[in-house]
MIMIKE-251260 format. One record per atom (N, C-alpha, C): residue number from 1; atom name; x, z, y. Coordinates in Angstrom, 1 decimal. Atoms other than C-alpha are relative to their C-alpha. Example, Ala and Ser with C-alpha at 12.3 -4.5 7.8 and 13.67 -1.06 7.14 Angstrom:
# MIMIKE-251260
{num = 1&atomo = N&east = 0.9&up = 0.0&north = -1.2}
{num = 1&atomo = CA&east = 12.3&up = 7.8&north = -4.5}
{num = 1&atomo = C&east = 0.9&up = 0.0&north = 1.2}
{num = 2&atomo = N&east = -0.9&up = 0.0&north = -1.1}
{num = 2&atomo = CA&east = 13.7&up = 7.1&north = -1.1}
{num = 2&atomo = C&east = -0.8&up = 0.8&north = 1.1}
END
This chain:
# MIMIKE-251260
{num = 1&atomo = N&east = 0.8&up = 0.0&north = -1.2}
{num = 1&atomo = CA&east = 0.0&up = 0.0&north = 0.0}
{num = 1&atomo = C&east = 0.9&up = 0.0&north = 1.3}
{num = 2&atomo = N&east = -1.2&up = -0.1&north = -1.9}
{num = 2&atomo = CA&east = 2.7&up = 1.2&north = 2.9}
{num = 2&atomo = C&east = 1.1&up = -0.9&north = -0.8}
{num = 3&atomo = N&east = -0.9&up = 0.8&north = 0.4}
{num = 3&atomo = CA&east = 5.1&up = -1.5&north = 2.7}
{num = 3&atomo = C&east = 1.1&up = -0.1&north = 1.4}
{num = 4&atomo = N&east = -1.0&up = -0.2&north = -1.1}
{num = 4&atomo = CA&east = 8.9&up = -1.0&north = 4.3}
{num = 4&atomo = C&east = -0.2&up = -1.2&north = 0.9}
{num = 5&atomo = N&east = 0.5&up = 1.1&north = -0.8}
{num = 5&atomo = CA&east = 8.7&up = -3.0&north = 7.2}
{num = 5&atomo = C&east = -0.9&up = 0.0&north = 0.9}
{num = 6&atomo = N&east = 1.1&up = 0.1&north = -0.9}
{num = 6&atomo = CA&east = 5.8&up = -1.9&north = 8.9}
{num = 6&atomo = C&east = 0.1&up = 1.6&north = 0.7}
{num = 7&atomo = N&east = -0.2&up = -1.1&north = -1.1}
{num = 7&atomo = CA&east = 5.6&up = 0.5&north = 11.7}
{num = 7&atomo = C&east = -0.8&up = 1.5&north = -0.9}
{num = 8&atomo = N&east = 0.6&up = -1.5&north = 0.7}
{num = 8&atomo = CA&east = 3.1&up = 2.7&north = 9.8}
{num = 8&atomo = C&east = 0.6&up = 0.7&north = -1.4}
{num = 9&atomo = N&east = -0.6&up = -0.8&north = 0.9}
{num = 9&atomo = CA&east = 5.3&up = 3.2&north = 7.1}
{num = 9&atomo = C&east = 1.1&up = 0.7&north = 0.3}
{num = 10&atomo = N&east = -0.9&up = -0.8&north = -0.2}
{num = 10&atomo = CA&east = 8.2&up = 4.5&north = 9.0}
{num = 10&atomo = C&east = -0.6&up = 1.3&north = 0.8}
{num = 11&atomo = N&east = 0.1&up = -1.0&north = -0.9}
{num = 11&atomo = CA&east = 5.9&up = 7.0&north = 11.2}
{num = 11&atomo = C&east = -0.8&up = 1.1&north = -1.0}
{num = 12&atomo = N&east = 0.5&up = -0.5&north = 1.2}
{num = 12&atomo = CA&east = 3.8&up = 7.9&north = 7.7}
{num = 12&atomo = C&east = 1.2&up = 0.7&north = -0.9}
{num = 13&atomo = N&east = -0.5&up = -0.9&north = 0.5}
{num = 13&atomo = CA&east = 6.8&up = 8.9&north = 6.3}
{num = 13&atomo = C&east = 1.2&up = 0.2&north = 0.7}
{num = 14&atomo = N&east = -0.5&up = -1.0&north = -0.9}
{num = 14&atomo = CA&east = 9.2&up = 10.1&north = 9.1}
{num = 14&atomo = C&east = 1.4&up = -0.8&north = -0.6}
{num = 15&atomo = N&east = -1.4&up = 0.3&north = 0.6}
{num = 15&atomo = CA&east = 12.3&up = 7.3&north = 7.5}
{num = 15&atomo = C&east = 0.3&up = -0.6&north = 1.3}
{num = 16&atomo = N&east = -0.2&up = 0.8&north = -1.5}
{num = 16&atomo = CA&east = 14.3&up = 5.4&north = 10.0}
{num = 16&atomo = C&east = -0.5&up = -1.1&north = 0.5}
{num = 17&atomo = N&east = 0.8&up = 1.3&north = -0.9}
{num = 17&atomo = CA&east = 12.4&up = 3.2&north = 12.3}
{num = 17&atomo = C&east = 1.0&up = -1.3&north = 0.1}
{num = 18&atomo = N&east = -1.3&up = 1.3&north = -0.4}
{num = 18&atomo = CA&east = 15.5&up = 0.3&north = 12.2}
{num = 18&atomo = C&east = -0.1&up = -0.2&north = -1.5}
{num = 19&atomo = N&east = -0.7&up = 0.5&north = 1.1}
{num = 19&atomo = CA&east = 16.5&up = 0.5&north = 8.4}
{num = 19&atomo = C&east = -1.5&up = 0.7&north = -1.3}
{num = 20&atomo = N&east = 0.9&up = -0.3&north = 1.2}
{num = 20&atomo = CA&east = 13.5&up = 2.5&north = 6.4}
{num = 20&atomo = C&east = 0.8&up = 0.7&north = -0.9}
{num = 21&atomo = N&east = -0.5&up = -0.6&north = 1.4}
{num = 21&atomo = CA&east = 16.2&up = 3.9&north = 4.0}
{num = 21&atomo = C&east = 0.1&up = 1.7&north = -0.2}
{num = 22&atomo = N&east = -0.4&up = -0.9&north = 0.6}
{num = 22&atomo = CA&east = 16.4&up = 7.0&north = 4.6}
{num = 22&atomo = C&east = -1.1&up = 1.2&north = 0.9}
{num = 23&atomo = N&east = 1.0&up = -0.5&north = -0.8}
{num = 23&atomo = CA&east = 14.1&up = 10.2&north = 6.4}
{num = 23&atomo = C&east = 1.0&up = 1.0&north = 0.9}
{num = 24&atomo = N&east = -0.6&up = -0.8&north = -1.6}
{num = 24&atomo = CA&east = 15.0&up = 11.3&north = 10.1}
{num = 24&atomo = C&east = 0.1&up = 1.5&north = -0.2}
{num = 25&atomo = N&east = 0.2&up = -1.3&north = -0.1}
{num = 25&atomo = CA&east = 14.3&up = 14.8&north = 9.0}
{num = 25&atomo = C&east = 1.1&up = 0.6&north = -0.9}
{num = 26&atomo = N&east = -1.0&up = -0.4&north = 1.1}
{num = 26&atomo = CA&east = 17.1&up = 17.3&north = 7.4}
{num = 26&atomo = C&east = -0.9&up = 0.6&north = -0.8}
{num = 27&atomo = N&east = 1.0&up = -0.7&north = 1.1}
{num = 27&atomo = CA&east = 13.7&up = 19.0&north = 5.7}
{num = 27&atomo = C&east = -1.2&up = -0.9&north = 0.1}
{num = 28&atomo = N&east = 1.1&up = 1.1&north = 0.2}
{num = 28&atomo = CA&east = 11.0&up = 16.4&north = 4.7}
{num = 28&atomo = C&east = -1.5&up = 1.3&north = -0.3}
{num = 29&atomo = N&east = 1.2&up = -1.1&north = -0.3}
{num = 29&atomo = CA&east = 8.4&up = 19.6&north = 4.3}
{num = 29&atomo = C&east = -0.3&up = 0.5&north = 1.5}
{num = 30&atomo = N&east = 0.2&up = -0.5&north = -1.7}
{num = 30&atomo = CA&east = 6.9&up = 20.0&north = 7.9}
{num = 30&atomo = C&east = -0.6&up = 1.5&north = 0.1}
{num = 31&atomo = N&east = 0.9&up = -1.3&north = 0.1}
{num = 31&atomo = CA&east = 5.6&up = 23.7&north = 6.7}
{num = 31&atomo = C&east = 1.3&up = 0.5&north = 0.1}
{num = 32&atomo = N&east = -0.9&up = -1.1&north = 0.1}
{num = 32&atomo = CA&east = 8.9&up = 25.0&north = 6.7}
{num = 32&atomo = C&east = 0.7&up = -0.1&north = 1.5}
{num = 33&atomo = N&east = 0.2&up = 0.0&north = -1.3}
{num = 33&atomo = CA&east = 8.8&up = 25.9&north = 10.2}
{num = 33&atomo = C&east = 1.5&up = 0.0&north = 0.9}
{num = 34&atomo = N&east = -1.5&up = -0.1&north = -0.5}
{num = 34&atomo = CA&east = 12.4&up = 27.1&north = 10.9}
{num = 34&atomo = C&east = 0.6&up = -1.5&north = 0.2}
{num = 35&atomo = N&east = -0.9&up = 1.0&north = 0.0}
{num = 35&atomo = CA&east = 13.5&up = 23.5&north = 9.9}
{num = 35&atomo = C&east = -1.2&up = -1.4&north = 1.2}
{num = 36&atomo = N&east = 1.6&up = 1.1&north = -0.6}
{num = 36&atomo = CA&east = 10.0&up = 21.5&north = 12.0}
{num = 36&atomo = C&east = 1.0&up = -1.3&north = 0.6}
{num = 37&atomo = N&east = -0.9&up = 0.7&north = -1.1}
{num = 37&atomo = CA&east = 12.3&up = 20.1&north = 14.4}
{num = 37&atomo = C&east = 1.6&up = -0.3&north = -0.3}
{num = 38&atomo = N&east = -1.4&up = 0.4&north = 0.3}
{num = 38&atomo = CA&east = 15.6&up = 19.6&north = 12.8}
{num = 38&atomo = C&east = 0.0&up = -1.4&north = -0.7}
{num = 39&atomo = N&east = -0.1&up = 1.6&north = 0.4}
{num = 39&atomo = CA&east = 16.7&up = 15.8&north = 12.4}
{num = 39&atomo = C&east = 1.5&up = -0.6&north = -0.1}
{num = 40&atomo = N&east = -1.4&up = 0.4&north = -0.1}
{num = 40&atomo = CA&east = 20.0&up = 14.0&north = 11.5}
{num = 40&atomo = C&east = 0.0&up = -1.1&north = 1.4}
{num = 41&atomo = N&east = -0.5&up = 0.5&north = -1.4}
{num = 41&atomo = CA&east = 21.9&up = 12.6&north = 14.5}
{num = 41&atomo = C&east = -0.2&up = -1.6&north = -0.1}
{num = 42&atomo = N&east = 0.1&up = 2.1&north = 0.1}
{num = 42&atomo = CA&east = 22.0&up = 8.8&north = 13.1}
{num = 42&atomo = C&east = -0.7&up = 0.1&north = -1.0}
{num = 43&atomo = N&east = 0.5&up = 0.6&north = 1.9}
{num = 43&atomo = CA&east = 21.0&up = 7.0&north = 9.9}
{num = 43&atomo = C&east = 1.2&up = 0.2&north = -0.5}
{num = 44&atomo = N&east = -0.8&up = 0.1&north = 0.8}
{num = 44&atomo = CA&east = 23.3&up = 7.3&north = 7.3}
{num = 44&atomo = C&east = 0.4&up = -1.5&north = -0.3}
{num = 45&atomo = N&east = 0.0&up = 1.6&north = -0.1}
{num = 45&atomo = CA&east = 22.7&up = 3.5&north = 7.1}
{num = 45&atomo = C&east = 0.0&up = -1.1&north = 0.3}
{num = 46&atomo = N&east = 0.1&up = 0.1&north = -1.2}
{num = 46&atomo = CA&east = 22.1&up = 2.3&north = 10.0}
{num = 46&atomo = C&east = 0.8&up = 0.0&north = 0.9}
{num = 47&atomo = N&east = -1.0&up = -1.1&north = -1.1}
{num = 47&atomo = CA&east = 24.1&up = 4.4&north = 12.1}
{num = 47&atomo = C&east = -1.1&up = -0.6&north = 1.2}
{num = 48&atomo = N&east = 0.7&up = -0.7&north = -1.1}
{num = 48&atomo = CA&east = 20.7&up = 4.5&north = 14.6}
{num = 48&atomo = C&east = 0.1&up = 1.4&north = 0.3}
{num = 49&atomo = N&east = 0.2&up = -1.4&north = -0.3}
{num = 49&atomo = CA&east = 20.9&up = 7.4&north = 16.5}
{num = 49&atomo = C&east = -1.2&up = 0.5&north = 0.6}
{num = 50&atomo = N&east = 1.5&up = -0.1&north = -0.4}
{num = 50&atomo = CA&east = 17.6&up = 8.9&north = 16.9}
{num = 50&atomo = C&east = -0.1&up = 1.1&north = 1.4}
{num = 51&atomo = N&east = 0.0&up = -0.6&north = -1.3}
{num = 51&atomo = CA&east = 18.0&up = 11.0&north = 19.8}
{num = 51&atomo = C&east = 0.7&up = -1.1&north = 1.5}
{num = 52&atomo = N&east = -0.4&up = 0.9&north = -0.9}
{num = 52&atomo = CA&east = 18.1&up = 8.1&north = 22.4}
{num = 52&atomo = C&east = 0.7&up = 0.5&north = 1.1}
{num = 53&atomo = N&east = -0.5&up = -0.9&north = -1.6}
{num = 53&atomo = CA&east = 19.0&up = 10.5&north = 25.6}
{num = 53&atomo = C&east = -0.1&up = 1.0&north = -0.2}
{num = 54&atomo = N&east = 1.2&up = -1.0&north = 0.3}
{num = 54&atomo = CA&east = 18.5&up = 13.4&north = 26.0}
{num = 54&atomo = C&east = -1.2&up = 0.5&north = 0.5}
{num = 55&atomo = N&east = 1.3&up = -0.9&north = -0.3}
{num = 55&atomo = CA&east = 15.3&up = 15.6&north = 26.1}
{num = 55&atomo = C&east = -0.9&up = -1.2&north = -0.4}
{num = 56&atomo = N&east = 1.0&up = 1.0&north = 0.0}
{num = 56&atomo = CA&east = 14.0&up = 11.9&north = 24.8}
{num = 56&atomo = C&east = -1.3&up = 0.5&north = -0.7}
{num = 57&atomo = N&east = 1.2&up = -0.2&north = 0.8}
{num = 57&atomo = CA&east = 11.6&up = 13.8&north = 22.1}
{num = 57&atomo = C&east = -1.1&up = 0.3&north = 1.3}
{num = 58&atomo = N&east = 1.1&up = -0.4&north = -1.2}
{num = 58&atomo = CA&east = 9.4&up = 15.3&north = 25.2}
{num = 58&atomo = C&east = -1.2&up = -0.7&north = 0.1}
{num = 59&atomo = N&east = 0.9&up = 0.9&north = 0.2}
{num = 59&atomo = CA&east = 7.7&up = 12.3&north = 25.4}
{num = 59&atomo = C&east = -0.9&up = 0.3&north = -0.8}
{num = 60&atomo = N&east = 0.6&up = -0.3&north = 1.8}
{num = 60&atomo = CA&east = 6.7&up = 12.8&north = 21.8}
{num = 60&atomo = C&east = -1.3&up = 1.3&north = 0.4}
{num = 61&atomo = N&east = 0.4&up = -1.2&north = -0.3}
{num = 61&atomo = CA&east = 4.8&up = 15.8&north = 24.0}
{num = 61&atomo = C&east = -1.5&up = -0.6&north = 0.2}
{num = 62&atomo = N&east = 1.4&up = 1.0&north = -0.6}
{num = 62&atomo = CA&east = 1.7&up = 13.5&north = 25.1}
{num = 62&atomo = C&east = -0.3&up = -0.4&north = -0.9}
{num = 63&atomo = N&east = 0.7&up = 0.7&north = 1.4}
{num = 63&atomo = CA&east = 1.3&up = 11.5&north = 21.6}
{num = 63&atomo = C&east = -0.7&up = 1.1&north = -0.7}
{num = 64&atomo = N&east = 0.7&up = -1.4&north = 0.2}
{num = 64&atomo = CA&east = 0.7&up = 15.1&north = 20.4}
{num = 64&atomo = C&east = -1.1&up = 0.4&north = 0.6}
{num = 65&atomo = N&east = 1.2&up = -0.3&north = -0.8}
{num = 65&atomo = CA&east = -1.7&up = 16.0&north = 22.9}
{num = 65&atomo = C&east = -1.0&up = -0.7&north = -0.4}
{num = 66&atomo = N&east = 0.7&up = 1.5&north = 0.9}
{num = 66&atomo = CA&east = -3.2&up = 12.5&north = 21.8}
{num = 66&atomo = C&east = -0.6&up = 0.3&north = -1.3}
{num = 67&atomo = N&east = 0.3&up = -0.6&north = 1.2}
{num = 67&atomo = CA&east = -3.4&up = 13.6&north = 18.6}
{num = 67&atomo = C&east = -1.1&up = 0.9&north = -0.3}
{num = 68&atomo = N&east = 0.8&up = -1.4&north = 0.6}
{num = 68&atomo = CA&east = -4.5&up = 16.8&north = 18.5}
{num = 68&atomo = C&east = -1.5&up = -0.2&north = 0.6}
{num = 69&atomo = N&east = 1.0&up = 0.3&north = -0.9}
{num = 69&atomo = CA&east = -7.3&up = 15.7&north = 20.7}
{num = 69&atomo = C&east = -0.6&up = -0.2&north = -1.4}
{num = 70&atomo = N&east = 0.6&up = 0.8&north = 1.0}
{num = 70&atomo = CA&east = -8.4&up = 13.2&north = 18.3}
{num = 70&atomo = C&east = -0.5&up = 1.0&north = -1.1}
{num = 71&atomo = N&east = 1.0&up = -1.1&north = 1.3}
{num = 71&atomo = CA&east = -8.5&up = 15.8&north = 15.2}
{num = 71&atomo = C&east = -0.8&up = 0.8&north = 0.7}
{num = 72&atomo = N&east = 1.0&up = -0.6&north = -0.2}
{num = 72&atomo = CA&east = -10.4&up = 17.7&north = 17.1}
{num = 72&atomo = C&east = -1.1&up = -0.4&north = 0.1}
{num = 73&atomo = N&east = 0.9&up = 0.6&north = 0.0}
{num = 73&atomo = CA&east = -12.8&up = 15.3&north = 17.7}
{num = 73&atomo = C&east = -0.4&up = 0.0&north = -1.5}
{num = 74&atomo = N&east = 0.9&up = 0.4&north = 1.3}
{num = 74&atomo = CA&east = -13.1&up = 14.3&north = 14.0}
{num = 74&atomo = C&east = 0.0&up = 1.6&north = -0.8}
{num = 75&atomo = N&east = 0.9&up = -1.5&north = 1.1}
{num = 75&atomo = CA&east = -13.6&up = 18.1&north = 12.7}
{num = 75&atomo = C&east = -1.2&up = 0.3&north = 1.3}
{num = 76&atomo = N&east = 1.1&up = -0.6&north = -0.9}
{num = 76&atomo = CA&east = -16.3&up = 18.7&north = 15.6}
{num = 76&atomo = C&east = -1.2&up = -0.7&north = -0.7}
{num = 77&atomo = N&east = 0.7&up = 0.5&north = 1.1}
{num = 77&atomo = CA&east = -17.9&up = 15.7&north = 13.8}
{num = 77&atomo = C&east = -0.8&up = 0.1&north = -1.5}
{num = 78&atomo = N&east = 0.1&up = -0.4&north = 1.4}
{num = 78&atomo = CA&east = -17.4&up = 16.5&north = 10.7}
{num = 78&atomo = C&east = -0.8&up = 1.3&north = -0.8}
{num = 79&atomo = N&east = 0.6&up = -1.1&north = -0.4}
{num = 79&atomo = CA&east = -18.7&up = 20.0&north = 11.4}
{num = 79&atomo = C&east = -1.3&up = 0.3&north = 0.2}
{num = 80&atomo = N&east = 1.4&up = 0.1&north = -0.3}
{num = 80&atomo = CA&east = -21.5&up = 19.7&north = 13.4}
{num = 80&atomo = C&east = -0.9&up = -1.2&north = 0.1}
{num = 81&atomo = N&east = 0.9&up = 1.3&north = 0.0}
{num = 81&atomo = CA&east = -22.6&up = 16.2&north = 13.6}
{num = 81&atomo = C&east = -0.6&up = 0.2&north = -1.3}
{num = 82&atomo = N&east = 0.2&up = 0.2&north = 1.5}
{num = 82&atomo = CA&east = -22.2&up = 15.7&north = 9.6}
{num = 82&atomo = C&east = -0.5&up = 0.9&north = -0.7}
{num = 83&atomo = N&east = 0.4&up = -1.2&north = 0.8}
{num = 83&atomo = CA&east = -22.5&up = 19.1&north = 8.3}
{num = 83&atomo = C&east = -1.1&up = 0.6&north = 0.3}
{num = 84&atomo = N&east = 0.8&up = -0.5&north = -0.8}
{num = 84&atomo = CA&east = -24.6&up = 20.3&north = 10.7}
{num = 84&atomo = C&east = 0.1&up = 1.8&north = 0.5}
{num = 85&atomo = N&east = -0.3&up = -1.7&north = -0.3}
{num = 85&atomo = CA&east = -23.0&up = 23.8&north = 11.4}
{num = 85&atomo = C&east = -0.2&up = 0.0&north = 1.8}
{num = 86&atomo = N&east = 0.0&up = -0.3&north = -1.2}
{num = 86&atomo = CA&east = -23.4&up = 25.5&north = 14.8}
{num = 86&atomo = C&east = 0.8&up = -0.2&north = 0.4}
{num = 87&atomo = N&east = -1.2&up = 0.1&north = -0.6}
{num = 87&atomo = CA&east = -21.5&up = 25.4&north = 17.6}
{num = 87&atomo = C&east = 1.3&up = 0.5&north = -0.4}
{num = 88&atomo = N&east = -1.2&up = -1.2&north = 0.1}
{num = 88&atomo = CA&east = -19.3&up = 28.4&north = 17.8}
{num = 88&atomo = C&east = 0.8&up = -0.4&north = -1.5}
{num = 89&atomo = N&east = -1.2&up = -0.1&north = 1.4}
{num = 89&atomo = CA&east = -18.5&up = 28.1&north = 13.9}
{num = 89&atomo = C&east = 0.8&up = -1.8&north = -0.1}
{num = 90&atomo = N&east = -1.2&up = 1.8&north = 0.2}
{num = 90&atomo = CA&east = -17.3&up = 24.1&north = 14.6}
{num = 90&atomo = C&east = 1.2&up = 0.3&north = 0.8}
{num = 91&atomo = N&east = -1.1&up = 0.3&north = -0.6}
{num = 91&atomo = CA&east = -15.3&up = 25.3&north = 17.2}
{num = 91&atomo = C&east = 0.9&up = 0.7&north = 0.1}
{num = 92&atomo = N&east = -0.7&up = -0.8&north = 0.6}
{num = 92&atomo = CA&east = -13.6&up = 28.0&north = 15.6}
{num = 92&atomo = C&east = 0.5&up = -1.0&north = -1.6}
{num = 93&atomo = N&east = -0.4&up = 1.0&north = 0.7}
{num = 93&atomo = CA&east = -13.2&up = 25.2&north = 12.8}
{num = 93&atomo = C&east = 0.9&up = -1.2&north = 0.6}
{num = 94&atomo = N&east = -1.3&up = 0.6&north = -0.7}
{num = 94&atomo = CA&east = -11.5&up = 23.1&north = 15.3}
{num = 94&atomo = C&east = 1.5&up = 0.6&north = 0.4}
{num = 95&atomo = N&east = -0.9&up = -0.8&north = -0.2}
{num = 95&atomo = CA&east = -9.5&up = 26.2&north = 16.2}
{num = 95&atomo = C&east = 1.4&up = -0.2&north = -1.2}
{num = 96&atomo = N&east = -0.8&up = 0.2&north = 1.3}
{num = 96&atomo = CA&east = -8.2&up = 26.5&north = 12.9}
{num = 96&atomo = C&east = 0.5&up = -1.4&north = -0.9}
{num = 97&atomo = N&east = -0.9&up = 0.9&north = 0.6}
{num = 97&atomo = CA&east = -7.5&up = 22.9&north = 11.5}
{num = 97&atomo = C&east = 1.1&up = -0.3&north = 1.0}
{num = 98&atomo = N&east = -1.7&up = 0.3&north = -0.4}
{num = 98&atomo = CA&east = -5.2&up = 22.3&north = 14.6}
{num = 98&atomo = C&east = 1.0&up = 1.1&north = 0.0}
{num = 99&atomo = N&east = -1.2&up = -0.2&north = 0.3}
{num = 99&atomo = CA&east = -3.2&up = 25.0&north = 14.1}
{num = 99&atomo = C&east = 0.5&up = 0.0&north = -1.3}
{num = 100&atomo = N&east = -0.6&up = 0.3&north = 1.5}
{num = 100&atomo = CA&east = -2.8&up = 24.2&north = 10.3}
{num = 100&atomo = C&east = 0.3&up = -1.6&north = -0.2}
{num = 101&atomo = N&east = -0.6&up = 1.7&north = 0.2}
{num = 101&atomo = CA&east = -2.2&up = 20.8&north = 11.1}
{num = 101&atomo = C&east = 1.1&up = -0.1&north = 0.8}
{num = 102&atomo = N&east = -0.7&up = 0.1&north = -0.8}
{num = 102&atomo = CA&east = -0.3&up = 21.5&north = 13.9}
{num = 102&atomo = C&east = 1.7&up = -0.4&north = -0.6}
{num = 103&atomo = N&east = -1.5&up = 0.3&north = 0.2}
{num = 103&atomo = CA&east = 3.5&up = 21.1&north = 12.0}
{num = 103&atomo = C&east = 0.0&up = -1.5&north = -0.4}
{num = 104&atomo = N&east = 0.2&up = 1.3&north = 0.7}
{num = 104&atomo = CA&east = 2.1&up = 17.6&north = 10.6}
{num = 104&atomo = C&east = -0.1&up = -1.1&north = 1.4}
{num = 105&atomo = N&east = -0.1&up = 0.4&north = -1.4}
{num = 105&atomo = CA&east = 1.0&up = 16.7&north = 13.8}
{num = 105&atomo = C&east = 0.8&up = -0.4&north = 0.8}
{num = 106&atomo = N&east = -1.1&up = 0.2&north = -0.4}
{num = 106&atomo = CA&east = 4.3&up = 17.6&north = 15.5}
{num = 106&atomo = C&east = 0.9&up = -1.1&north = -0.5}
{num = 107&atomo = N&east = -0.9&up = 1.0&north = 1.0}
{num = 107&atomo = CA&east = 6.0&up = 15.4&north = 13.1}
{num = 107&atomo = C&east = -0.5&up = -1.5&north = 0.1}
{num = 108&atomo = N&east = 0.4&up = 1.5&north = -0.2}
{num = 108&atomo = CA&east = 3.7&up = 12.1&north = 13.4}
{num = 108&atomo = C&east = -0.2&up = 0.0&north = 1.8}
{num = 109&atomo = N&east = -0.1&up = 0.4&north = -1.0}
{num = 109&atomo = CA&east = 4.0&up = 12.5&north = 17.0}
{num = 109&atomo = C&east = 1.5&up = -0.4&north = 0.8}
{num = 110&atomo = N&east = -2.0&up = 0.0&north = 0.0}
{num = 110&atomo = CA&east = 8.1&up = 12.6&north = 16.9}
{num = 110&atomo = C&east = -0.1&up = -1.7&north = -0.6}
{num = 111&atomo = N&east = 0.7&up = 1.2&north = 0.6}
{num = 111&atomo = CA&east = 7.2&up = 9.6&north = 14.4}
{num = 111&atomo = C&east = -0.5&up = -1.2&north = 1.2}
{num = 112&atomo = N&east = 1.2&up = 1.0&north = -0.1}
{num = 112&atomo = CA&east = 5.1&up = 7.7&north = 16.2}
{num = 112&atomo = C&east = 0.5&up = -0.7&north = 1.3}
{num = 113&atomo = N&east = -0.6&up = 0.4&north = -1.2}
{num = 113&atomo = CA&east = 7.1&up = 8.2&north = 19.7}
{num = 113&atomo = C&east = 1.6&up = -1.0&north = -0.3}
{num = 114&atomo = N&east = -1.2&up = 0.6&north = 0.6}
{num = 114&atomo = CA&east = 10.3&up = 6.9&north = 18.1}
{num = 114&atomo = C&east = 0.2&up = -1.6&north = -0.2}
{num = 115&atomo = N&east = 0.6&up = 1.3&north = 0.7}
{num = 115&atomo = CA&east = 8.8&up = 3.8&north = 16.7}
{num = 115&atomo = C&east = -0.6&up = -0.9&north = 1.2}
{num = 116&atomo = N&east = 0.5&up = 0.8&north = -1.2}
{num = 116&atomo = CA&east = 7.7&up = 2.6&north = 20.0}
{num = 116&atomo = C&east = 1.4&up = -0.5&north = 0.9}
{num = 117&atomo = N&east = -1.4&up = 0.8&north = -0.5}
{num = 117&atomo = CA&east = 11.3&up = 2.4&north = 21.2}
{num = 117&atomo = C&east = 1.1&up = -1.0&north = -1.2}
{num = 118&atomo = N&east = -1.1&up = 0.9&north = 0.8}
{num = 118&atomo = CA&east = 13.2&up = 1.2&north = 17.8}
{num = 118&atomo = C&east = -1.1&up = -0.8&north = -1.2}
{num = 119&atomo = N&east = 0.8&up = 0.8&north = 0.9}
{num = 119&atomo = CA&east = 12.1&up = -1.5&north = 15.6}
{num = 119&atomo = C&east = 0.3&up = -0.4&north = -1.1}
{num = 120&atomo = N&east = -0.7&up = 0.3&north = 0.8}
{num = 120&atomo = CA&east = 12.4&up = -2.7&north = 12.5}
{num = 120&atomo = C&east = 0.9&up = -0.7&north = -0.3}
{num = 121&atomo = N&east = -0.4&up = 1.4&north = 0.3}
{num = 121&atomo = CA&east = 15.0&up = -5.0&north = 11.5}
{num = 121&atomo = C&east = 0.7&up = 0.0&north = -1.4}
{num = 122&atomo = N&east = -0.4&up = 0.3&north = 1.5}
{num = 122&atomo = CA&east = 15.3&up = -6.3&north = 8.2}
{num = 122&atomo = C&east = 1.3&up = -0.5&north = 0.0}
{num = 123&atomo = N&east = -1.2&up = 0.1&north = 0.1}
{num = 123&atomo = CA&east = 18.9&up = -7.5&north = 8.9}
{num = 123&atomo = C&east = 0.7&up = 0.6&north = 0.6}
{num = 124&atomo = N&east = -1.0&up = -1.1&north = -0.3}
{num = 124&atomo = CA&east = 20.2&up = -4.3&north = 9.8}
{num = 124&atomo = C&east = 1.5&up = -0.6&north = -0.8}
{num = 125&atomo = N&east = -1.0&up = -0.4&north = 1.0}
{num = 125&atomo = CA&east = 22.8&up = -4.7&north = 7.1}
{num = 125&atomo = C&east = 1.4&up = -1.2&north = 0.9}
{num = 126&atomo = N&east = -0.9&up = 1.0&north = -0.6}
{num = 126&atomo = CA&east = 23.9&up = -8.1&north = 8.6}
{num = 126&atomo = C&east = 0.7&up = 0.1&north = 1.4}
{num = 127&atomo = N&east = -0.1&up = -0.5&north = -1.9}
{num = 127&atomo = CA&east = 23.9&up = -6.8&north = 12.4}
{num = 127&atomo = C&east = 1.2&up = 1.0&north = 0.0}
{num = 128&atomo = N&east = -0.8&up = -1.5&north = 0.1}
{num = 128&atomo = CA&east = 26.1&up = -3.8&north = 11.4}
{num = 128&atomo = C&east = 1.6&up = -0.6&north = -0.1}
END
């Protein structure tokens, strides 16, 4: 289904946005909090270096915002449109999936910002 090559498969699974081989993250579990935000400096294969400038993730601060919006929209839905629960308990339901989504989140919005400045290229190897 995700095929290398396409933007949603490098931001679906957090590999490098240039070469695909390998994952930007030194811990590929986004629950283990300590590590949320730790990422190697290049590719190993590549040699992209994912921190373009510095303070570039920041950005990544607004796609999040984006985000989290969004799920909250689709559990309000989900909640009270679909299910038909009350207010208060949808939006104590909203409360709670974004902060349990919140380290997934953080991570497809690092993802997602990345991917908008580097692109794929299938002749990494040749460019190198």
């Amino acid at each position: 289904m995700l095929k290398k090559g396409s933007k949603l498969y490098s931001i679906l699974t957090g590999s490098c946005p240039k070469c695909h081989e390998e994952s930007m993250y030194l811990e590929k579990n986004p629950y283990k909090l300590n590590d949320l935000y730790k990422m190697h400096e290049t590719c190993s294969h590549c040699h992209t270096r994912y921190l373009i400038e510095p303070s570039f993730f920041y950005g990544a601060m607004y796609v999040s915002y984006g985000l989290t919006v969004a799920i909250g929209v689709a559990i309000f839905v989900i909640t009270n449109v679909i299910i038909g629960l009350p207010t208060f308990p949808s939006f104590a339901t909203i409360i709670g999936g974004i902060i349990l989504l919140m380290p997934v989140t953080a991570r497809l919005a690092r993802n997602i910002y990345i991917n908008l400045f580097i692109h794929f290229d299938k002749n990494w190897k040749q460019n190198s």
